[in-house]
matplotlib code that plots the C-alpha trace (Angstrom):
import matplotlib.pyplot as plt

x = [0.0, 2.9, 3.6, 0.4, 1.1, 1.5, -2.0, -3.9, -3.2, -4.6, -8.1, -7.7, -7.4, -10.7, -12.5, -12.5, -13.6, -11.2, -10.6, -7.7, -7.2, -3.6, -1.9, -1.0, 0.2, 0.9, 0.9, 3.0, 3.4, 1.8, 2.7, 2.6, 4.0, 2.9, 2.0, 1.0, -2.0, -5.0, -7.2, -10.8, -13.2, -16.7, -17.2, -14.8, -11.5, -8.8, -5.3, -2.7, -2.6, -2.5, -1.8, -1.3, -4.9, -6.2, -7.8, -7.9, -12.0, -12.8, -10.6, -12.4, -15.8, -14.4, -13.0, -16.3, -18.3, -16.1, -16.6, -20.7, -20.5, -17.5, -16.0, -12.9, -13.1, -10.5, -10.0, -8.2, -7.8, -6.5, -6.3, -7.0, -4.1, -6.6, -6.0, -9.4, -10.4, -11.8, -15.3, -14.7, -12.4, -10.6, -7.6, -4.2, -2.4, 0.5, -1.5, -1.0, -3.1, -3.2, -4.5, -5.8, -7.6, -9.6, -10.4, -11.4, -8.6, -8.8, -6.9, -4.5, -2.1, -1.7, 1.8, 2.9, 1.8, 3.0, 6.6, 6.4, 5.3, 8.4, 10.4, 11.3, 10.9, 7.7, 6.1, 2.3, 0.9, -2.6, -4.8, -7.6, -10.1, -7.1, -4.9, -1.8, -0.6, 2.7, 3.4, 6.9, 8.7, 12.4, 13.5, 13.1, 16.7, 18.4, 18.9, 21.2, 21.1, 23.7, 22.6, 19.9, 18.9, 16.4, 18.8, 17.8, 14.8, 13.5, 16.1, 14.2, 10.3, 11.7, 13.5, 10.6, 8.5, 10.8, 10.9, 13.4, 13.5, 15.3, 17.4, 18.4, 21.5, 22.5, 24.9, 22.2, 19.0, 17.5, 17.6, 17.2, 13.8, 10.5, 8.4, 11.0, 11.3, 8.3, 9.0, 12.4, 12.1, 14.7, 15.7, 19.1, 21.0, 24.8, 27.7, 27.6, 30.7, 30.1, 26.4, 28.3, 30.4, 28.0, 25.8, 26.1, 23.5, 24.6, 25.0, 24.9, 21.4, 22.1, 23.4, 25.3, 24.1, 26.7, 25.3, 26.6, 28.4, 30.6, 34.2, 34.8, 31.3, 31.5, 35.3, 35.3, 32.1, 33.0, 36.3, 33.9, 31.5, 34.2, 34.9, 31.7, 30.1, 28.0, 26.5, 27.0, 28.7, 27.7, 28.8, 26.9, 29.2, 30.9, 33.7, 36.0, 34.3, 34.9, 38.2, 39.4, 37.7, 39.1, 42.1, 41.6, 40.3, 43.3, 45.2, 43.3, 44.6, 41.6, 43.6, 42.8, 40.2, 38.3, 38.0, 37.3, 33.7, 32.5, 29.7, 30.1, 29.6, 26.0, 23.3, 22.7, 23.0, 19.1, 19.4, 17.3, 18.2, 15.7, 15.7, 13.6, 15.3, 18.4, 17.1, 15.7, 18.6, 20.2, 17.6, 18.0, 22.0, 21.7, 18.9, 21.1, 24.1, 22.3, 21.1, 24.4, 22.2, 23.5, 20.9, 20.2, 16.3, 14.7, 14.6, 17.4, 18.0, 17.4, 16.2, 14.4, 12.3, 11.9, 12.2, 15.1, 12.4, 11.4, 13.2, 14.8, 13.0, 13.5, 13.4, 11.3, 8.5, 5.5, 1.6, -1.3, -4.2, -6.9, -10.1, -14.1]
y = [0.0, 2.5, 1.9, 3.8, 7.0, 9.3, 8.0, 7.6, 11.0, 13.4, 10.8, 11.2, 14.4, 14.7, 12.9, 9.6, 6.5, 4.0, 0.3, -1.6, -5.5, -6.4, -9.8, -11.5, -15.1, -16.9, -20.8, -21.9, -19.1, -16.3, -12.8, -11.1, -11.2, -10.7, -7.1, -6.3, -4.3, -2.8, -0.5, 0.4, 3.8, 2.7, 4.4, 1.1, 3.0, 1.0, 1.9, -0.9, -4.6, -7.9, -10.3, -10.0, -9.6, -12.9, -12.4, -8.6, -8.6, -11.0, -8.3, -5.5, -7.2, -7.5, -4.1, -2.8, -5.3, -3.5, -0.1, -0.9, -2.1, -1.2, -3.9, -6.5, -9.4, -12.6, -14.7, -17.2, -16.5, -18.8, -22.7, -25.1, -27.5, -30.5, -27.9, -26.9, -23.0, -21.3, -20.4, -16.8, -16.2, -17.0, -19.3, -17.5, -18.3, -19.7, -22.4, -20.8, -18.5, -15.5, -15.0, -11.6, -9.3, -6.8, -3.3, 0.2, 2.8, 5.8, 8.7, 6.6, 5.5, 9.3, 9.9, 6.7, 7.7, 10.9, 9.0, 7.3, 9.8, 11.8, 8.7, 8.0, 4.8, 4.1, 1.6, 1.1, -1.9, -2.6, -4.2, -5.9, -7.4, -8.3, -9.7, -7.3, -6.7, -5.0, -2.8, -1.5, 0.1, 1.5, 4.6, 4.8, 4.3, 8.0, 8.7, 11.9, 13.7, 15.8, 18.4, 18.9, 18.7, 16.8, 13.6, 14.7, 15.1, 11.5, 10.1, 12.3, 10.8, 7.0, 7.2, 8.7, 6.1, 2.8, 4.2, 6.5, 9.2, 11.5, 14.9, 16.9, 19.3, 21.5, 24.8, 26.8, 27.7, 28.5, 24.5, 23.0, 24.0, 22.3, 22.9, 20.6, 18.2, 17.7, 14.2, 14.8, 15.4, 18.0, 20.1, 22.1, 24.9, 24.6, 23.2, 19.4, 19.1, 21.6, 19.9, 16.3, 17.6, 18.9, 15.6, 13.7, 10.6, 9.0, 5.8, 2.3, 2.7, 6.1, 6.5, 9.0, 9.8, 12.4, 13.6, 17.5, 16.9, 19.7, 18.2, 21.6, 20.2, 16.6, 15.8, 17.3, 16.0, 12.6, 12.8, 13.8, 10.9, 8.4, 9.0, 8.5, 5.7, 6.0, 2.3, 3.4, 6.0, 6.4, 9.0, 9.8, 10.0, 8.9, 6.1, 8.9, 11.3, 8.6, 8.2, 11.7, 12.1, 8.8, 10.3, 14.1, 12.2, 10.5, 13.9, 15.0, 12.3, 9.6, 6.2, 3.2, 1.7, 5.0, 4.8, 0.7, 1.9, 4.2, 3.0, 4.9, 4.7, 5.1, 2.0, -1.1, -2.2, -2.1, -0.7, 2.1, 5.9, 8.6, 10.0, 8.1, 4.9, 5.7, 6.4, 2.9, 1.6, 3.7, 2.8, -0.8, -0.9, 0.8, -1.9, -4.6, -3.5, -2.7, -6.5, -7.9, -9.5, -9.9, -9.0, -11.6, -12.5, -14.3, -17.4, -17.8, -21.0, -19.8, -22.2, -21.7, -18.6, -15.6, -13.3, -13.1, -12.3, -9.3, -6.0, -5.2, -3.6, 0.1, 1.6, 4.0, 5.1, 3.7, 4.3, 1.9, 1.7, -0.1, -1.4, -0.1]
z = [0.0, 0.8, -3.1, -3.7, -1.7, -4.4, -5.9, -2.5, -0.8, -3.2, -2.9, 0.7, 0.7, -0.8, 1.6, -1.2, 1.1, 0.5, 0.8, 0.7, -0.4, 1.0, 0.3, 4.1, 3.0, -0.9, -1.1, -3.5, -5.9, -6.7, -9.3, -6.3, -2.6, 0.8, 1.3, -2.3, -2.0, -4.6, -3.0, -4.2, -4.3, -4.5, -8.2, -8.4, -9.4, -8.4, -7.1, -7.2, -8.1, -6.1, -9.1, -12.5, -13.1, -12.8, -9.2, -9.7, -10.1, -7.1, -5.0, -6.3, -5.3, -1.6, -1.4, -2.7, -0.3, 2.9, 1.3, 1.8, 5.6, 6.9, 7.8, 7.7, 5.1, 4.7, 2.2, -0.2, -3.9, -6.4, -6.4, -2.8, -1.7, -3.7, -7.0, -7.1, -7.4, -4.6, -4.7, -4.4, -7.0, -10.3, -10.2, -10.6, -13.5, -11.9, -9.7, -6.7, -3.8, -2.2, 1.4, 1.7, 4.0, 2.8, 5.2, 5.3, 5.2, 7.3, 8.1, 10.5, 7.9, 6.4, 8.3, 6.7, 3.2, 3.7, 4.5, 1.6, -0.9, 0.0, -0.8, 3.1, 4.8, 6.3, 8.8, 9.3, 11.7, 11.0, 13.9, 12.1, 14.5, 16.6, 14.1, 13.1, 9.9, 9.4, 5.8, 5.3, 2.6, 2.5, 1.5, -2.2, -3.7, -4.7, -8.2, -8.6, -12.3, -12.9, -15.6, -17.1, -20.7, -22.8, -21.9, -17.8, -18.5, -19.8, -17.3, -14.6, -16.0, -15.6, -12.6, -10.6, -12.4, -11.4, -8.2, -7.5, -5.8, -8.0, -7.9, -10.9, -10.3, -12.7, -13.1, -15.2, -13.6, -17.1, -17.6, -13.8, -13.1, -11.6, -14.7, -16.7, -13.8, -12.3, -11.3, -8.9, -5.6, -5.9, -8.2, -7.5, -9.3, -8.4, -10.1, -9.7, -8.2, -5.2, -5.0, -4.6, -1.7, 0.0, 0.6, 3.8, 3.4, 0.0, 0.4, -1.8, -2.7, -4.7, -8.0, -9.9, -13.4, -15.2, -18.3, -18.3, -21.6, -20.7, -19.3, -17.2, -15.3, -15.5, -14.7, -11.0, -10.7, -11.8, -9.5, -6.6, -7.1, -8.0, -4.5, -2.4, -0.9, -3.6, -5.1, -8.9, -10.7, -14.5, -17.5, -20.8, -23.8, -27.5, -26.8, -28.1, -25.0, -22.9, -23.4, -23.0, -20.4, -18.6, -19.4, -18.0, -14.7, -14.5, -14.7, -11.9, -9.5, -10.5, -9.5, -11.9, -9.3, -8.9, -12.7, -12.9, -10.3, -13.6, -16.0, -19.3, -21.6, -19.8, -20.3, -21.5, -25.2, -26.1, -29.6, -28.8, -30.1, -28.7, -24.9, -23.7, -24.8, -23.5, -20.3, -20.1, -20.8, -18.0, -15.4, -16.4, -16.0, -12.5, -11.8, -13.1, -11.1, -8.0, -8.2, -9.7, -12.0, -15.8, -17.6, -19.5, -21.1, -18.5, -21.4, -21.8, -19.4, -16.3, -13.7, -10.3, -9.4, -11.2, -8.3, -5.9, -2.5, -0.8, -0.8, 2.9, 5.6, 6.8, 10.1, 10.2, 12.6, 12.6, 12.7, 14.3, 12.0, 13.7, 11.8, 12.4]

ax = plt.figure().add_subplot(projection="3d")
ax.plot(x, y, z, "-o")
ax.set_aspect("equal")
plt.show()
């Protein structure tokens, strides 16, 4: 549910009546995991997802049911221990079932959602008819743009959208703006360099994304980075940039294992050419690397599951929602 913050305040804040259909258990397997969540208004818009569709009408039927009288509903979607579908719902695709509990949402959790809209980590414990319920989500991982053209820009859209929560620095205020980056958290003017330096809470969830194409800019910036505790350190440019500018870094007192931490040139090999292409690619070699995962097709013989579990818990403070 904390996944949907950005969707469920504004609803909130209109005085929407909301319910909420979390995942508490999966037997066998399932497209989702324990704590996925789709929440419901009762014009039957729906927020979120608890499988890949296949059980997604069923949960609407019990969020809509709660949203009626108010209060907490259990129960199994998907396919019985015997292999036969539960009355209530569709089977899931993947032969497995979900467990879930369905309950009203009130103003309780908004500290939480608040949290997690601002890309903090957030904790909420739901009582529900004595039973507790525990929702956490990390701080969303850092993605730091360093300038902040066209390039930025489509970097900015799809980095806010996998997730991230994003801040754009850039020397020129005429270009680092929050009309063109409406998606970052932050938006900076300052050369990137000075910007770098000045951070105390980048860590090995954050990532560095150079992309000032200007070597007076990204050189000390890329000598800053190449030296924090930073998880991944990336540069946009031609081989032949790259290159000089390896070698200018190394000028500047760069050692050869600073430079062996830099991704450039930037992204992945997908083929693509435009902005927004290359800024999948970015956001899928920062994913990769994060993951140490070597992005290989999914078919191309790999065995055993698909997904490597759930991401880590944060500490953050918590909230106690309890049910009507």
């Amino acid at each position: 549910m904390l996944d949907l913050a950005a969707d469920l305040v504004p609803l909130m804040d209109a005085g929407v009546p909301l319910a909420a259909v979390t995942v508490t258990a999966v037997v066998r397997s399932a497209p989702r995991g324990v704590g996925a969540t789709l929440v419901v208004t009762r014009d039957a818009r729906v927020i979120g997802s608890i499988s890949g569709g296949c059980v997604e009408n069923d949960a609407v039927m019990l969020g809509l049911d709660v949203l009626r009288t108010g209060s907490v509903r259990r129960a199994r979607f998907g396919f019985t221990d015997d292999g036969i579908v539960t009355p209530i719902a569709a089977g899931l695709a993947c032969g497995g079932a979900v467990d879930v509990v369905a309950y009203p949402l009130d103003d309780g959790i908004r500290p939480a959602l608040d949290a997690a809209r601002a890309g903090r980590g957030a904790r909420v414990r739901l009582e529900l008819d004595g039973e507790p319920l525990v929702l956490e989500r990390p701080a969303a991982p850092r993605l730091i743009i360093l300038g902040a053209g066209e390039h930025a820009a489509a970097l900015c859209r799809l980095g806010a959208a996998a997730g991230f929560a994003v801040t754009v620095c850039d020397d020129w205020a005429l270009l680092a703006t929050r009309e063109r980056f409406p998606d970052a958290v932050e938006v900076v003017v300052a050369a990137p360099h000075d910007f770098l330096a000045s951070l105390d809470d980048a860590d090995e969830r954050t990532a560095v994304c150079v992309l000032t194409h200007d070597e007076r800019l990204d050189v000390p910036a890329l000598r800053t980075a190449l030296r924090m505790p930073v998880g991944f350190v990336g540069a946009m440019g031609a081989r032949a940039t790259v290159a000089r500018r390896a070698h200018l870094l190394r000028g500047v007192g760069v050692t050869d294992a600073e430079l062996a931490r830099l991704h450039s040139p930037l992204g992945l090999d997908l083929g693509g050419a435009t902005a927004e292409e290359t800024a999948l690619s970015v956001i899928a070699e920062i994913v990769s690397s994060r993951n140490a995962a070597d992005a290989r097709p999914l078919s191309e013989g790999l065995t055993g599951r698909l997904h490597r579990g759930d991401a880590s818990q944060a500490d953050a403070g918590s909230c106690a929602v309890r049910s009507a």
